[in-house]
PLY file of the C-alpha trace (Angstrom):
ply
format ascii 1.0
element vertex 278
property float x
property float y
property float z
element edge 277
property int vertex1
property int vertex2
end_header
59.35 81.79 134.10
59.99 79.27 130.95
59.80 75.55 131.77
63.28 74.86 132.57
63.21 77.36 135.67
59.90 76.13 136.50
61.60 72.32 136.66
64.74 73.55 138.83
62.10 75.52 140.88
59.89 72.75 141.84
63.04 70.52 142.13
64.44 72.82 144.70
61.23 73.56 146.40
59.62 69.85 147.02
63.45 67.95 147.01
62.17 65.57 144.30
62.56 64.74 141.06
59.43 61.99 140.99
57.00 62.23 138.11
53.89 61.23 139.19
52.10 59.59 136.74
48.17 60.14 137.09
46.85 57.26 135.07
43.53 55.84 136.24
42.87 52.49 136.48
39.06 52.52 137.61
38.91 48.97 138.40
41.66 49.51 140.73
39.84 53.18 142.42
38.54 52.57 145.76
36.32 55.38 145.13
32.56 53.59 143.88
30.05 56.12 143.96
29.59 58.52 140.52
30.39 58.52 136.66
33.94 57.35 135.90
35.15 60.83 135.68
33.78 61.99 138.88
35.76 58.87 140.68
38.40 59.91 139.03
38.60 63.10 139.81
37.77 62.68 143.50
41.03 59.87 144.07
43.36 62.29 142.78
42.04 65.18 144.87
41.93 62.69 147.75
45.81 62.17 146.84
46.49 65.60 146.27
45.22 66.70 149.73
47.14 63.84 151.95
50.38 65.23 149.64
49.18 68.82 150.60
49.13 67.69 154.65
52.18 65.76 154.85
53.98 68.27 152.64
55.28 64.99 150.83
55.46 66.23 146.98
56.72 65.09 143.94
58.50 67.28 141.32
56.04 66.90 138.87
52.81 64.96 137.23
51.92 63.55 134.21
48.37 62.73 133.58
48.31 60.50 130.55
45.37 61.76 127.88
43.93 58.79 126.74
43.03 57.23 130.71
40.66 60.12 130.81
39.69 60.17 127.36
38.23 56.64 127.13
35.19 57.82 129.21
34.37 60.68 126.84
33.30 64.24 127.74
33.07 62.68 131.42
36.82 61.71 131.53
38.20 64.82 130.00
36.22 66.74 132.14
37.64 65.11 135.13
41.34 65.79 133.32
40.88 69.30 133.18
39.72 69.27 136.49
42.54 67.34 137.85
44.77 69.28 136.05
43.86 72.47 137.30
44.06 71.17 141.16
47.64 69.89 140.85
48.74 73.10 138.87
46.82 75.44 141.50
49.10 73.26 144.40
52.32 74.59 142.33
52.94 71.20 140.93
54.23 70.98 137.46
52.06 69.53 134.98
52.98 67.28 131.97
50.01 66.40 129.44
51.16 63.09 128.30
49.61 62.67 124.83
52.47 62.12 122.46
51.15 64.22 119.77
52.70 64.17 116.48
50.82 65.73 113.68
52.21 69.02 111.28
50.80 72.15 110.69
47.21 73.68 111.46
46.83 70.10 113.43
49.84 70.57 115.37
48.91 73.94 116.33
45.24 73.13 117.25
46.72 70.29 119.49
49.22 72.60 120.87
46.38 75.37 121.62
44.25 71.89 123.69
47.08 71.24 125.50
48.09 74.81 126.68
45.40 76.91 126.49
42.85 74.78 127.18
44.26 71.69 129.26
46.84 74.44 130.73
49.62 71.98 130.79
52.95 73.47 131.25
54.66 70.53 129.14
53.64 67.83 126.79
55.07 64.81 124.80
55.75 64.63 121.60
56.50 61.91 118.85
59.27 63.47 116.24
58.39 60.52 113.20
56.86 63.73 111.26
59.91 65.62 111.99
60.30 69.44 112.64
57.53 70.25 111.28
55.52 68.26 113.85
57.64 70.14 117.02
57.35 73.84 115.64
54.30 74.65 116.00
54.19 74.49 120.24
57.37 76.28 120.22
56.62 78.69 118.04
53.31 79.31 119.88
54.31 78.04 122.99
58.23 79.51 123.61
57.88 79.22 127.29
56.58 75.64 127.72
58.21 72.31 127.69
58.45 69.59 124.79
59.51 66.03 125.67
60.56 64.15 121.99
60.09 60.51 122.30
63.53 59.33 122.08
64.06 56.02 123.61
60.82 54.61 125.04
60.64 52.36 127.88
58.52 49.25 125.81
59.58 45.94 125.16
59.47 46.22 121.53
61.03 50.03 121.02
63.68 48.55 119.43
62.17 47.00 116.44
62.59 50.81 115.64
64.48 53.07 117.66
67.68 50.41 117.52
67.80 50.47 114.21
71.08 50.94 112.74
70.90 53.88 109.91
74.50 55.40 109.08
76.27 53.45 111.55
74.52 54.81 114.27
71.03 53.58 116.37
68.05 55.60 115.44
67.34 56.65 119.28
70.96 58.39 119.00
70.23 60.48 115.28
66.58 61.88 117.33
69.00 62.48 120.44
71.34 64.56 117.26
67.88 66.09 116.12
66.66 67.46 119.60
69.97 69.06 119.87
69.69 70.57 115.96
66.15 71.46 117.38
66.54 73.10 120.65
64.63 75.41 121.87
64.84 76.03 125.89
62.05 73.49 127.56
62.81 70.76 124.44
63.39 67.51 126.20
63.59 64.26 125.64
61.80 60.85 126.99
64.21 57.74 127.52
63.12 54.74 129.43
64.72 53.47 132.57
64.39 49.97 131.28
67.42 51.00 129.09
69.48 52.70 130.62
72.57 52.11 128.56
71.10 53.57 125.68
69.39 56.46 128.24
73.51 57.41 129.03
74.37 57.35 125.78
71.35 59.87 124.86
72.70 61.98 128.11
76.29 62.39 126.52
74.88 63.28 123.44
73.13 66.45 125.41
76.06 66.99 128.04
78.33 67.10 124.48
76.29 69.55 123.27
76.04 72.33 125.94
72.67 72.89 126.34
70.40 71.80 128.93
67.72 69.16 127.93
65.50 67.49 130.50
64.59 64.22 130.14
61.75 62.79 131.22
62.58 58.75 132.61
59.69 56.45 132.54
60.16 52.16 133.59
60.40 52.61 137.23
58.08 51.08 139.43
56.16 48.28 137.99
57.99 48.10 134.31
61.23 47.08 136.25
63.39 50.13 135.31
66.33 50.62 138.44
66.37 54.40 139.85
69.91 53.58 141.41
71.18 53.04 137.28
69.47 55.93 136.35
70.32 57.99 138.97
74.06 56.92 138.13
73.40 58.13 134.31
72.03 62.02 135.82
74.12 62.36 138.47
76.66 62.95 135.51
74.80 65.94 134.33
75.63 69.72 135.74
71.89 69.88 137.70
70.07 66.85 137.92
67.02 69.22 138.89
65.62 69.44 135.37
64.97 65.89 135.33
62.09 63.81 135.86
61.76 60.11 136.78
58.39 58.93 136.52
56.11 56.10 138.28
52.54 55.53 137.64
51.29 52.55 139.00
53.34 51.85 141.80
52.29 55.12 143.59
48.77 55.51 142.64
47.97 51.73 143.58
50.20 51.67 146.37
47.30 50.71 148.60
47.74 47.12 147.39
51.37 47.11 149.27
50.31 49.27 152.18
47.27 47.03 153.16
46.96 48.92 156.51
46.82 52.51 155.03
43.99 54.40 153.21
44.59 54.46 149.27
45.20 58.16 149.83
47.84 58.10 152.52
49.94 54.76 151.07
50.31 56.71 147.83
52.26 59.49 149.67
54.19 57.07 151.50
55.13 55.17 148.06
56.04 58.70 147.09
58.22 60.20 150.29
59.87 56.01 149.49
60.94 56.84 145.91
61.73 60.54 146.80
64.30 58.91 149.47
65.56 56.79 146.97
66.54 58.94 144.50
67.87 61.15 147.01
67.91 65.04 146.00
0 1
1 2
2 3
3 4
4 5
5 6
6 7
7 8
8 9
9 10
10 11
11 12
12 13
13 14
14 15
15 16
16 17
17 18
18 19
19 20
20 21
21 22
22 23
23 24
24 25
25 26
26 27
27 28
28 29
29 30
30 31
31 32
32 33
33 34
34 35
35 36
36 37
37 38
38 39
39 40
40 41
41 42
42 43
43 44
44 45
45 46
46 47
47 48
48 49
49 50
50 51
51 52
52 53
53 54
54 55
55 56
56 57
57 58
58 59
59 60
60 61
61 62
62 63
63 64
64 65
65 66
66 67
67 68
68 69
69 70
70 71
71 72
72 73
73 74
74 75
75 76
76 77
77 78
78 79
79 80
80 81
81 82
82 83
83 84
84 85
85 86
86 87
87 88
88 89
89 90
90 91
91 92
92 93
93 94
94 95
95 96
96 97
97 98
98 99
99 100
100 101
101 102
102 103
103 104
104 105
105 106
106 107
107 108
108 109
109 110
110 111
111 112
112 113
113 114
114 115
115 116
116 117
117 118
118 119
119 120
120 121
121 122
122 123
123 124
124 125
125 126
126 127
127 128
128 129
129 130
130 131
131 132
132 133
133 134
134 135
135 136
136 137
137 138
138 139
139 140
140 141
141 142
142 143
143 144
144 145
145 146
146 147
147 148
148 149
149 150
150 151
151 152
152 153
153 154
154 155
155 156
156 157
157 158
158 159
159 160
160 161
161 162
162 163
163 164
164 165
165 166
166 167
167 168
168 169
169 170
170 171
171 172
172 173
173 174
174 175
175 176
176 177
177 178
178 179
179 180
180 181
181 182
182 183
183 184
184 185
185 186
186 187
187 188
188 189
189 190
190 191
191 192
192 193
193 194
194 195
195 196
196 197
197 198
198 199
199 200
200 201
201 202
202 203
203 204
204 205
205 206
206 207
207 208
208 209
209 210
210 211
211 212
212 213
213 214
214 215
215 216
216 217
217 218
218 219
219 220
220 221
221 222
222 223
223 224
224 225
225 226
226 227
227 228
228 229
229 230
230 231
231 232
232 233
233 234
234 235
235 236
236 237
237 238
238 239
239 240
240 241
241 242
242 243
243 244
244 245
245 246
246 247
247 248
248 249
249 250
250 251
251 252
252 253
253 254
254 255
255 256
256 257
257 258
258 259
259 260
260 261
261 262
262 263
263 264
264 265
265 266
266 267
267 268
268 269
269 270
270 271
271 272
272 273
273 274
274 275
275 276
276 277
């Protein structure tokens, strides 16, 4: 099964398209006891067994590298090992580390992230050009590849809105993942801009192929599902998509006072999976 399947798959089988984001915030864990990494570790399995009881799933997660990686061997222990619980639930993983080095580097990041991390996708910054993208699909045919196209930050623009050849920049890396593609090559675009997210999605429904992107902003950045949902519903199966939310799930607790940390993240979850509406 190459990534693309596996999205429609999980799509199909959970009806969602939520990314959630696994990004630990330790001073906002309930759990006290242990090393960073073993708090970690035991919130998300906590979350991953009330999704597990009230067969309430998303589509997909994305653990974000450096959350872990800022407690050392600890926290990347405790990513592998959260990785490797989600994945063994049948839950899609996507290693968020937006890689973008050529060569022997790329591939020795590539080789971390799949053979080690066993991710099924990762993301990717394209500044280095092909040359920084080849190597995990060369080594990696099957997996997925999301190319920072249009991030969801405040300041993406001083960049990505630049105007080279009468055209923004977002739009000529939207032309490149198209020059590029490779089935499982996708592209990130922030629901904080969701003009510039449609105009990314015609570029891809122009071209023919199918090109999943993966939609961070929701949640606590601002970012409105019902616009984006407007831009995918355009799109000939919305399945291979991904809309993301990090914060607002995981934290959830601090909205759902009367609820365990654990069970108020589902119901932020089976909330946004309503929402979007599969």
């Amino acid at each position: 099964m190459n990534y693309i399947e596996m999205l429609k798959e999980s799509a199909k089988k959970y009806s969602s398209i939520v990314c959630l984001g696994l990004d630990p915030v330790i001073e906002d864990i309930p759990e006290k006891d242990g090393t960073p990494g073993e708090r970690i570790y035991k919130f998300y399995e906590n979350i991953l067994s009330a999704i597990v009881k009230k067969n309430i799933f998303p589509g997909a997660v994305k653990p974000n590298y450096a959350f872990y990686a800022q407690y050392g061997i600890d926290g990347i222990v405790s990513l592998e090992k959260v990785i490797t619980i989600y994945k063994n639930a049948g839950i899609p993983v996507i290693l968020d580390y937006k890689r973008g080095d050529i060569g022997k580097t790329a591939a020795a990041y590539a080789k971390e992230a799949f053979d080690f991390f066993k991710a099924d996708a990762v993301t990717l910054s394209p500044y280095l050009g092909y040359d920084s993208i080849e190597p995990y699909i060369k080594g990696y045919p099957d997996k997925g590849y999301y190319i920072l196209t249009k991030t969801s930050n405040a300041s993406s623009g001083e960049i990505q809105d630049v105007q080279t050849g009468g055209k923004d920049f977002f739009l000529h890396i939207a032309d490149m993942i198209v020059k590029w593609y490779h089935p499982g090559i996708g592209s990130v675009a922030g629901a904080t801009y969701p003009e510039q997210l449609d105009k990314i999605n015609d570029t891809f429904l122009n071209s023919g192929k199918e090109i999943p992107f993966l939609i961070p902003g929701v949640g606590t950045q601002g970012g409105s599902i019902s616009e984006v949902m407007a831009v995918l519903r355009k799109c000939p199966d919305v399945k291979i998509h991904r809309i993301n939310a990090s914060s607002s799930i995981n934290y959830a607790y601090k909205t759902y006072k009367e609820m365990k940390y654990d069970d108020a993240a589902v119901e932020a979850l089976r909330q946004m999976n309503g929402e979007i509406g599969l």
